[in-house]
C-alpha positions as CSV (number, residue, x, y, z in Angstrom):
1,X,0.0,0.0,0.0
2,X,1.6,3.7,-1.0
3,X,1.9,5.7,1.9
4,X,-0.4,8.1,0.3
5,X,-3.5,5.9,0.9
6,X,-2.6,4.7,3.8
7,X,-2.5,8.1,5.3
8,X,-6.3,8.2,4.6
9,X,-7.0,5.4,7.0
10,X,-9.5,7.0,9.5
11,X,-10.1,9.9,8.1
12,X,-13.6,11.9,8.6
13,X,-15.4,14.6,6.6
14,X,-18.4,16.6,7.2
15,X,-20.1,18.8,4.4
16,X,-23.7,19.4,2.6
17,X,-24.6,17.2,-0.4
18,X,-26.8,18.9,-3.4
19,X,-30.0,19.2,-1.6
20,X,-28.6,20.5,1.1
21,X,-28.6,17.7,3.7
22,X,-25.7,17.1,5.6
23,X,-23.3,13.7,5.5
24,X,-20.8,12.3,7.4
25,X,-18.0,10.2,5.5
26,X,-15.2,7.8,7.3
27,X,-11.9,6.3,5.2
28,X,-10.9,3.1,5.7
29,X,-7.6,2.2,3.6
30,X,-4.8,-0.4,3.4
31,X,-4.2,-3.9,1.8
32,X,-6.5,-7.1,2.1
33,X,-5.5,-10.9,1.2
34,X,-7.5,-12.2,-1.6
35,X,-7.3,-15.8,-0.6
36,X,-4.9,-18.3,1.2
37,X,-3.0,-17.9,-1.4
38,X,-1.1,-14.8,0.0
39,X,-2.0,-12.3,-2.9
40,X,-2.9,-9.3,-1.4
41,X,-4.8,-5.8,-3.1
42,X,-5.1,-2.3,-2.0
43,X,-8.3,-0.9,-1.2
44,X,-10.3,2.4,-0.2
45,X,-13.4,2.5,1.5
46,X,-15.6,5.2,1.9
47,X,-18.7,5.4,4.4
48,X,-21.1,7.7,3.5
49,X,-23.6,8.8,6.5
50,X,-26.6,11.3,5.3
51,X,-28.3,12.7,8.4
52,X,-32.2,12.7,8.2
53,X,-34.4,15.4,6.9
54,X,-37.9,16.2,6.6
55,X,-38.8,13.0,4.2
56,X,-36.1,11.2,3.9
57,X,-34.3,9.1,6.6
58,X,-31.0,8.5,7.9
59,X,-28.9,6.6,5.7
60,X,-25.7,4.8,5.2
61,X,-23.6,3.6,1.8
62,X,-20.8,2.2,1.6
63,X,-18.0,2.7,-1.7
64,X,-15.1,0.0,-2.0
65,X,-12.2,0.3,-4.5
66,X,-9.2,-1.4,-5.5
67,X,-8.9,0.5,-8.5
68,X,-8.0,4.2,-9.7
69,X,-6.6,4.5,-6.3
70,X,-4.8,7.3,-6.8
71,X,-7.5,9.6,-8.5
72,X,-9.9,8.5,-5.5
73,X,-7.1,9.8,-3.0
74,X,-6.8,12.9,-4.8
75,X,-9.8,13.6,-4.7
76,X,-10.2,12.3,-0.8
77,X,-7.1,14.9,0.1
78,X,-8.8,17.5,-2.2
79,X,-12.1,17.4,-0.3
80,X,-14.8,16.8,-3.4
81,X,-15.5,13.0,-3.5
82,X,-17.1,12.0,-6.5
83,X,-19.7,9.1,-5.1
84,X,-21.6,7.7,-8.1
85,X,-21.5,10.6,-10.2
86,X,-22.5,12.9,-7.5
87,X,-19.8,15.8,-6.0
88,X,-19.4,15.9,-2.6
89,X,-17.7,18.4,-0.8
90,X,-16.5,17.9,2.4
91,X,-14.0,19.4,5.2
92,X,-12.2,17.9,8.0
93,X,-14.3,18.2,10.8
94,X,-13.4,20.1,14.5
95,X,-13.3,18.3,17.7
96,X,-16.9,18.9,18.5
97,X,-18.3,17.9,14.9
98,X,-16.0,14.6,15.6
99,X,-17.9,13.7,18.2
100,X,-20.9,14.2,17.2
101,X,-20.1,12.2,14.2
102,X,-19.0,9.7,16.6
103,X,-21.9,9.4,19.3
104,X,-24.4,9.9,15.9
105,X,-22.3,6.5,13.7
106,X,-21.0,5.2,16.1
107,X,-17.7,5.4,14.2
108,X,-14.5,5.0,15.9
C-alpha cells in the first residue's frame, strides 16, 4: 500500500450534499489478502452517513475500490468525493463535529 493511501485510513469529513442535507464520511484504507494464497490488493473505502431530513431518513452507503486508487485519493485529500456521479464536498471536521459524528455513527 503507498503511503499516500494509507494516510487516509481514519479519516472523517463533514459537508452538505446537493440538496442541502448534511453527511458524514469515514476512510478506511490499506491492503486485504484475496485468498490463502497470500495475494494481497489495496483498497479504499468510503462510508457515506446522510443525516435525516424532513422525508427522507437517515442513511448509510458504503463505496469500496481497489482501482484508480490514486485519482480517489486525490480527490479524498482535495475534499470533493465524486460518489456515483454525485460531487461531494467535504471538510475535515473540528473536535466537536468529531464527536458528534462519533456518538451519531457510532464510528471509531
Amino acid at each position: 500500500m503507498s503511503q499516500d493511501h494509507s494516510a487516509l485510513n481514519g479519516l472523517l469529513g463533514i459537508g452538505t450534499d446537493a440538496q442541502g442535507r448534511l453527511f458524514y464520511l469515514r476512510v478506511a484504507a490499506g491492503e486485504m489478502a484475496y485468498d490463502r494464497g497470500g495475494e494481497t490488493f489495496d483498497y479504499i473505502q468510503v462510508f457515506l452517513y446522510q443525516t435525516a431530513a424532513p422525508g427522507k431518513p437517515a442513511d448509510a452507503n458504503d463505496m469500496f475500490e481497489t482501482d484508480c486508487l490514486d485519482e480517489i485519493a486525490g480527490e479524498l485529500r482535495s475534499g470533493v468525493l465524486d460518489w456515483y456521479d454525485e460531487p461531494l464536498a467535504f471538510r475535515i471536521p473540528t473536535e466537536e463535529e468529531r464527536a458528534l459524528i462519533r456518538s451519531t455513527t457510532g464510528w471509531e
